[in-house]
GUROGU-543345 format. One record per residue: residue number from 1; residue in one letter; x, y, z of N, C-alpha, C in turn. Coordinates in steps of 0.2 Angstrom, whole numbers. Layout:
N
<pt num="NUM" residu="A" n_x="X" n_y="Y" n_z="Z" ca_x="X" ca_y="Y" ca_z="Z" c_x="X" c_y="Y" c_z="Z"/>
...
//
This chain:
51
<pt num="1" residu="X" n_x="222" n_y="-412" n_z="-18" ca_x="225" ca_y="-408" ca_z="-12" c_x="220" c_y="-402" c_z="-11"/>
<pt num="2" residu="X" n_x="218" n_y="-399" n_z="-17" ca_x="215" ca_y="-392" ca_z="-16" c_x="207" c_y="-394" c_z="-15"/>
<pt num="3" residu="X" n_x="203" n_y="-401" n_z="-13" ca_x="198" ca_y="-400" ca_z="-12" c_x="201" c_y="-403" c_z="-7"/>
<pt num="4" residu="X" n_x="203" n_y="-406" n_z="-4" ca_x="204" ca_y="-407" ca_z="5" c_x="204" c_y="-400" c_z="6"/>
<pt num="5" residu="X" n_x="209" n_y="-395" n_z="4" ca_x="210" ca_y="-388" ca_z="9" c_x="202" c_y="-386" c_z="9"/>
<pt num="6" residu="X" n_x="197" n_y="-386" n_z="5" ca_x="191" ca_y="-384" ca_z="4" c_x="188" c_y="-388" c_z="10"/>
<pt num="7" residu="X" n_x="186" n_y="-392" n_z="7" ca_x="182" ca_y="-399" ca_z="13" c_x="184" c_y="-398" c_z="19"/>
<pt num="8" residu="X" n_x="190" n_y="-396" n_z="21" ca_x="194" ca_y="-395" ca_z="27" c_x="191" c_y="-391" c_z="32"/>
<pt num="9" residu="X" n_x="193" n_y="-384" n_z="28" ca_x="191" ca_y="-378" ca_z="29" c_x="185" c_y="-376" c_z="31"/>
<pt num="10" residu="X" n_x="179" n_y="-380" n_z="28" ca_x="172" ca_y="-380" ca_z="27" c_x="171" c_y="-384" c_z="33"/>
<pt num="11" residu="X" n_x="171" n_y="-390" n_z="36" ca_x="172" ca_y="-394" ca_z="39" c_x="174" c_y="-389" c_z="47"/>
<pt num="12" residu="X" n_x="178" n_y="-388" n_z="47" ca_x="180" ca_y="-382" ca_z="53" c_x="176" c_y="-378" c_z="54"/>
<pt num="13" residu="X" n_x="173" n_y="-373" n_z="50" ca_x="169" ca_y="-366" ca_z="48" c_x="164" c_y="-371" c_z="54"/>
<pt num="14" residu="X" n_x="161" n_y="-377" n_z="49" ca_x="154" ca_y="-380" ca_z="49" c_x="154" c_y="-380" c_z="59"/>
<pt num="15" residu="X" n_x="160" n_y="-383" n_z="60" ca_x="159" ca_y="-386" ca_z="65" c_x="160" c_y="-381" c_z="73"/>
<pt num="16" residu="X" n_x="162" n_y="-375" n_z="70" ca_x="164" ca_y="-370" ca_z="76" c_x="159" c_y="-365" c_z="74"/>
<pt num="17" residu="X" n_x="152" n_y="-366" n_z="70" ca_x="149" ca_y="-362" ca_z="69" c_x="147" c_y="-356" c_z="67"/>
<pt num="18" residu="X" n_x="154" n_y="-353" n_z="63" ca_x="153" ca_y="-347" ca_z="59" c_x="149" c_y="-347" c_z="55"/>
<pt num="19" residu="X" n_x="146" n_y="-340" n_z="55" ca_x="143" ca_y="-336" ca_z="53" c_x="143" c_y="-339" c_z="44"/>
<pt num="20" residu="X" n_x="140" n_y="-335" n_z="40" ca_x="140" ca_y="-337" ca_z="32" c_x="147" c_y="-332" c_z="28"/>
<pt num="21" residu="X" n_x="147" n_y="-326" n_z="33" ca_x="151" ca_y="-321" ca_z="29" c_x="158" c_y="-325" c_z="33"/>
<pt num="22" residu="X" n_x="160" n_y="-327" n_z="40" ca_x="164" ca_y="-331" ca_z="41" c_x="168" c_y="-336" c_z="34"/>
<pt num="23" residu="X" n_x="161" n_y="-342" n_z="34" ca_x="164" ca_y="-347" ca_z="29" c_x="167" c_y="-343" c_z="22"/>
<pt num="24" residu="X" n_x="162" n_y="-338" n_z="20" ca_x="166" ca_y="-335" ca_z="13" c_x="174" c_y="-333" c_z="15"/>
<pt num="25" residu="X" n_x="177" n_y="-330" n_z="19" ca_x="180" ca_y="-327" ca_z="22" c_x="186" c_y="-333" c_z="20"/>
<pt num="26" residu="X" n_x="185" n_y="-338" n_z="25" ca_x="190" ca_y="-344" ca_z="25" c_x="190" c_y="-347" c_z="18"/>
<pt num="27" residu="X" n_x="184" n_y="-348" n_z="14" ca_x="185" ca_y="-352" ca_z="6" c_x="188" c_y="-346" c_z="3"/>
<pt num="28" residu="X" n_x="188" n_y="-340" n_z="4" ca_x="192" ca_y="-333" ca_z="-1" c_x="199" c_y="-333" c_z="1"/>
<pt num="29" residu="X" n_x="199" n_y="-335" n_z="7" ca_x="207" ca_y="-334" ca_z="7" c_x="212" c_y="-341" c_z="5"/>
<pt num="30" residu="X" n_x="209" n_y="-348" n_z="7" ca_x="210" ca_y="-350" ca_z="3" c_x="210" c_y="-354" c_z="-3"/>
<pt num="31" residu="X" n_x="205" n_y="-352" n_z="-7" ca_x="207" ca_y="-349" ca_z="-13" c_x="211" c_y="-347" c_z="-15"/>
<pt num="32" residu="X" n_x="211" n_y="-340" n_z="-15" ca_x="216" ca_y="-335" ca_z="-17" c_x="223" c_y="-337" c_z="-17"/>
<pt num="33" residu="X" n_x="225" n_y="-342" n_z="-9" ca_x="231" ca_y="-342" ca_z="-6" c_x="234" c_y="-348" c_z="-12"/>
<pt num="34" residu="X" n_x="227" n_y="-353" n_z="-14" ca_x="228" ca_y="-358" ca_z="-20" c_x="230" c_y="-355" c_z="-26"/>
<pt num="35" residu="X" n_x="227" n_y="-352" n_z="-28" ca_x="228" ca_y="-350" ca_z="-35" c_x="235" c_y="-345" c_z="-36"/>
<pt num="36" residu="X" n_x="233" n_y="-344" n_z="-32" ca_x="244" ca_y="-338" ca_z="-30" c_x="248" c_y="-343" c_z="-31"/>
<pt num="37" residu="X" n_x="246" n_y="-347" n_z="-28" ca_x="252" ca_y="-354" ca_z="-25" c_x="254" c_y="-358" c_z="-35"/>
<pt num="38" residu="X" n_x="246" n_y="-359" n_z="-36" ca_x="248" ca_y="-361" ca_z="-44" c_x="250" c_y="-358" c_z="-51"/>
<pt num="39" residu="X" n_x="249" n_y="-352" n_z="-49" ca_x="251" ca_y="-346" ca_z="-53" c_x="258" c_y="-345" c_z="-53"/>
<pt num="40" residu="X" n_x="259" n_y="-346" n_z="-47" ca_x="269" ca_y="-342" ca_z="-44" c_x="271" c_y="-350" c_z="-47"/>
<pt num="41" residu="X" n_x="271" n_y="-355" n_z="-45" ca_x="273" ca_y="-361" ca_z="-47" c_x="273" c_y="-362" c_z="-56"/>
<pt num="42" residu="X" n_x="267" n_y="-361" n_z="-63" ca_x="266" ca_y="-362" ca_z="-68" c_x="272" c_y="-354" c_z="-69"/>
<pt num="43" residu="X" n_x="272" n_y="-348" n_z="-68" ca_x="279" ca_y="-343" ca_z="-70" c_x="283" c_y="-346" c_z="-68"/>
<pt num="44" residu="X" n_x="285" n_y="-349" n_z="-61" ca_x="292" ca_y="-352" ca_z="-61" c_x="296" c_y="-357" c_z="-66"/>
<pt num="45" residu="X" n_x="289" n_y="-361" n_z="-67" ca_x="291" ca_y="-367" ca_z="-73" c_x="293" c_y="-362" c_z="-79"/>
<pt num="46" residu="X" n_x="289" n_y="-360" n_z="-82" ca_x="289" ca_y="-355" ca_z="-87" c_x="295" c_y="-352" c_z="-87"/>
<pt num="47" residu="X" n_x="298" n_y="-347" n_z="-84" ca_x="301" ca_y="-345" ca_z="-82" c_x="310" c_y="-348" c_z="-83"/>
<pt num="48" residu="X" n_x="309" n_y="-355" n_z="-81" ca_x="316" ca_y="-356" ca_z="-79" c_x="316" c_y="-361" c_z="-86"/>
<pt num="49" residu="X" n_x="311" n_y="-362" n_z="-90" ca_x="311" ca_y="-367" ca_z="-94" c_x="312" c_y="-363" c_z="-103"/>
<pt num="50" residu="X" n_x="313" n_y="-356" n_z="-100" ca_x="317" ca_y="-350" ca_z="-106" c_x="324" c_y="-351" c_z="-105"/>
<pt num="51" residu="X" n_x="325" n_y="-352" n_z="-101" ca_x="333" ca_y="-349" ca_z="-100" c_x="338" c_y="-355" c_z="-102"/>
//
């Protein structure tokens, strides 16, 4: 799933022609928006699996 969001994304960038700070721009956010998403999910588990 997180290399589709990549490939996707890249894909898009490629095909409407942005710029290179463009493409970084879209892989940094989604990135980031990844690694939050499995970070917040891994303490959730964690988390609930103290109590």
């Amino acid at each position: 799933m997180i290399l589709y969001k990549f490939w996707s994304v890249w894909t898009v960038s490629k095909q409407s022609k942005a710029s290179r700070e463009g493409k970084m721009i879209f892989i940094g956010l989604i990135s980031g928006a990844t690694v939050f998403g499995v970070m917040a999910k891994l303490y959730i588990s964690m988390a609930m699996s103290l109590t």
